[in-house]
N, C-alpha and C positions, 0 to 999 in steps of 0.2 A: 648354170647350176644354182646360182643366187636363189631362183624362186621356185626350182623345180616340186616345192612340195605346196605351190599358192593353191589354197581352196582345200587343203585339209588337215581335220582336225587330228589331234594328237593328245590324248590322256594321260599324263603322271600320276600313276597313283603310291599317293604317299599317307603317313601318318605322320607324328610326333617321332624326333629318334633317326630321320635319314640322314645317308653322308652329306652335307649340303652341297659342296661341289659335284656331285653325283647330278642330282637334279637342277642347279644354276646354268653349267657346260652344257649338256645335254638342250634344255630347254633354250638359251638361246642362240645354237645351233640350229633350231627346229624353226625358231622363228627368222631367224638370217635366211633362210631357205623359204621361205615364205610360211609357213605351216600356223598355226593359230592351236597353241598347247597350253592345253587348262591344266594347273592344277585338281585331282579329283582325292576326295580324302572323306574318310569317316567323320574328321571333326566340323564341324560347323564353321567357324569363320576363318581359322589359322592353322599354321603345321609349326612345329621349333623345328630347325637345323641343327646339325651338330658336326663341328670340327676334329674328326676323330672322336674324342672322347670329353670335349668341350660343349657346351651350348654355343651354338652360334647365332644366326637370324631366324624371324619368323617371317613365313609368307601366308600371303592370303589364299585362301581357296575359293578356286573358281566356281568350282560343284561339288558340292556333297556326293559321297556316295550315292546315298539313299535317292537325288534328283538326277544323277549321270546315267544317263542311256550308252551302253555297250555300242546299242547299233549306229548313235550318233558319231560316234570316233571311228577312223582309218587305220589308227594303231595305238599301240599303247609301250609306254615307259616305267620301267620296275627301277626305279633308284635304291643302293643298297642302304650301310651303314646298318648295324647288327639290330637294335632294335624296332625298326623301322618293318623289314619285311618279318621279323619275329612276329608281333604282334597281328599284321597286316593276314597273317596263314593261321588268326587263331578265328577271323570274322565271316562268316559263312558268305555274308555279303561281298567280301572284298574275292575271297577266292570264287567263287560267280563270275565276279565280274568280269578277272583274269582268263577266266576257262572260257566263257562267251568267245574271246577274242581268238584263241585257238579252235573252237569249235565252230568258228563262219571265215579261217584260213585268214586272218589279220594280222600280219606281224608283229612281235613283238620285242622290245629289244631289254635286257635286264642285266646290269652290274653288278662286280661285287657280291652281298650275301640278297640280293635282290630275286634269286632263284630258289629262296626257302620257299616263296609264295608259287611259284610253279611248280615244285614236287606236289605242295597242299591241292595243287587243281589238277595234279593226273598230267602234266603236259608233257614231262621230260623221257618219258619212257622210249627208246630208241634214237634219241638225238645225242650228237655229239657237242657239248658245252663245253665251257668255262666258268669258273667264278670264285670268291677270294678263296684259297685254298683250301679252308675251314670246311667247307662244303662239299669238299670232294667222297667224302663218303657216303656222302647223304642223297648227294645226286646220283651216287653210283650203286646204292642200293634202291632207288626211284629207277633205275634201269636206262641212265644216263650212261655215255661213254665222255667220261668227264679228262680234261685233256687243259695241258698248262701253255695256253698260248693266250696274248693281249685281246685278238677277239676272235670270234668264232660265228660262222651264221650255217645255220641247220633251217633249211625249210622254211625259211622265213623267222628264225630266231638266232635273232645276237646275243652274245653275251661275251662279257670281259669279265677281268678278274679284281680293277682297281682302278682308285682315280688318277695312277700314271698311266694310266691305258686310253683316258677320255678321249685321245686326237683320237686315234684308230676306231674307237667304239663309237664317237659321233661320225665318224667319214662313214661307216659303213653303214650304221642307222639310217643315216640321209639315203644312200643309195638304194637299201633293200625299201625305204618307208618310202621313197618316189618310183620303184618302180613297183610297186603294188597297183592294184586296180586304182582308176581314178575313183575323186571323191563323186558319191552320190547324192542327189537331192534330200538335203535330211529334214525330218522333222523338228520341233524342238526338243532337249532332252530335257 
């Protein structure tokens, strides 16, 4: 199981404002598995972390939005933390990019309040989710059957509710994002 995800790529898309353990766990989960997981983010060179309600680290980004090819990636990671998917469901580009990935059947896996950006692209409508429970209305009037359990996979979408959930929501990531189609000869993005 070590490599079972060697040879594909894997998108976080984040801004300024995510949980940073959200996306730290998550990503080097992805890459223990073999996977090769870019950072993808609206800003140019960096994203802030933020420890709950702390600033924490910065990281670099991989790709830009604006140069990330949807069709390049296998799957894609929504990390929460409140401002993070707030902002991310207000840029026409980001929710694109998100809906891409449900609209050519690519898994997705998204924590936390990391499924505001999946209402903004039309995804949640008859799947059964999770996520921090703040959302629960919001998913359920998007025409989610929204449900309090650690994680949850509908169709090829995970989702948890918090970063004491990360073991369960990377076990499961790993499993649904290796048995997806293999990776494809890609161009560059």
């Amino acid at each position: 199981m070590a490599n079972n995800l060697a040879g594909k790529f894997i998108a976080i898309l984040v801004t300024d404002g995510f949980e940073q353990v959200e996306l730290t766990e998550p990503k080097n989960a992805l890459e223990h598995a073999g996977a090769n997981a870019h950072i993808v983010s609206p800003n140019k060179s960096s994203v802030q972390g933020w420890n709950h309600d702390e600033k924490a680290d910065t990281f670099d980004v991989d790709r830009t939005l604006e140069d990330a090819n949807p069709d390049y990636y296998d799957a894609l990671v929504l990390p929460g933390g409140v401002r993070n998917p707030d902002v991310l469901r207000t840029i026409p580009e980001a929710v694109g990019f998100v809906k891409s990935f449900f609209d050519s059947g690519k898994p997705v896996a998204s924590i936390c309040h990391g499924p505001w950006t999946l209402i903004e692209a039309r995804a949640v409508r008859g799947k059964t989710m999770t996520s921090w429970p703040s959302l629960k209305t919001d998913l359920s009037n998007a025409g989610a059957l929204w449900v309090d359990e650690e994680v949850v996979v509908d169709s090829g979408l995970i989702t948890s509710r918090k970063p004491d959930d990360l073991p369960a929501f990377n076990e499961k990531m790993i499993e649904i994002f290796g048995a997806a189609e293999q990776p494809r000869a890609r161009a560059a993005s």
